[in-house]
C-alpha positions in Angstrom: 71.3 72.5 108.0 74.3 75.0 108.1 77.4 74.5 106.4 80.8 74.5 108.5 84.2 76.2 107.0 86.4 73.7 106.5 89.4 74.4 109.2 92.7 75.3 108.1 95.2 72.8 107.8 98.6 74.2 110.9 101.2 75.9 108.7 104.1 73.7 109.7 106.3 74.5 112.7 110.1 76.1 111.6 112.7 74.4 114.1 114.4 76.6 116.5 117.8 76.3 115.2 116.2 77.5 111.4 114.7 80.3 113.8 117.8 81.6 115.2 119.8 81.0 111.9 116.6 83.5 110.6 116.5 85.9 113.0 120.4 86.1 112.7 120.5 87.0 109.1 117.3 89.3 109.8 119.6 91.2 112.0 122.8 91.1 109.3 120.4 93.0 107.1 118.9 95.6 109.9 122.9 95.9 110.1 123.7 97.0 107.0 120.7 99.2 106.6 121.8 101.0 109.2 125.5 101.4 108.5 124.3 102.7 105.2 122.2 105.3 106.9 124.6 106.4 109.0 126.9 106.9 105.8 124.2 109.1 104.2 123.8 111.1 107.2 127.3 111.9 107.4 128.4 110.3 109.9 131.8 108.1 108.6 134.0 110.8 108.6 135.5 113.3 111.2 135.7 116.9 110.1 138.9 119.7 110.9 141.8 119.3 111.9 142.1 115.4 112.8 140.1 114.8 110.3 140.4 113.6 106.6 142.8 112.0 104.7 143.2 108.4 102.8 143.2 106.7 106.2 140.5 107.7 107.4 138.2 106.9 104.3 139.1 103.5 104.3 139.0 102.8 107.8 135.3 105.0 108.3 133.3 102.0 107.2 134.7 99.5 110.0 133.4 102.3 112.8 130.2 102.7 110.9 129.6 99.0 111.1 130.2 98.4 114.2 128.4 101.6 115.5 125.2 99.7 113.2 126.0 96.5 114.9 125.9 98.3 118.0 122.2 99.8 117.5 121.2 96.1 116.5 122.3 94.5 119.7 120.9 97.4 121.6 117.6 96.5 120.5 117.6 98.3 116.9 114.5 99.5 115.1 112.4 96.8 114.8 113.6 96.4 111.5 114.9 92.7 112.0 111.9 91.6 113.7 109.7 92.9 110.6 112.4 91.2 108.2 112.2 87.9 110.5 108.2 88.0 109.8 108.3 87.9 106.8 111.0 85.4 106.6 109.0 83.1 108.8 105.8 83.7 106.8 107.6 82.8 103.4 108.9 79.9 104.7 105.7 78.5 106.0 104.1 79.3 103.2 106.6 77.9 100.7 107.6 80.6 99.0 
């Protein structure tokens, strides 16, 4: 006589419109990871001649975003499928 492994009870299905609102907010945050990284690696602000000044320091993080937002749309770098995942997997699993 051989013992059978009791099947897994189907994690439950998330509805599409909880999927999109997910995958929406997973790419928020890919987003803002990247506008950050851009920041580090210098990229917010112009250098020489045109460049400088109190304008452009508070005006640098609205091109940065959207430069981020940019890459996203584009197809990113697979962050905001990895942070969708997860997303997903905590919600089946209750967490």
């Amino acid at each position: 006589m051989s013992i059978k492994p009791i099947p897994s009870a189907p994690s439950p299905a998330i509805p599409p419109k909880r999927q999109e609102a997910m995958m929406a907010r997973a790419k928020e945050l890919e987003g803002l990871f990247l506008s950050e990284m851009l920041g580090k690696a210098g990229l917010d602000a112009m250098r020489g001649d045109f460049g400088g000044g109190i304008g452009e320091e508070q005006f640098a993080s609205f091109l940065r975003n959207e430069q981020a937002r940019a890459i996203v749309e584009s197809g990113g770098i697979g962050l905001s499928e990895q942070l969708f995942r997860a997303m997903a997997k905590a919600e089946r699993h209750g967490e």
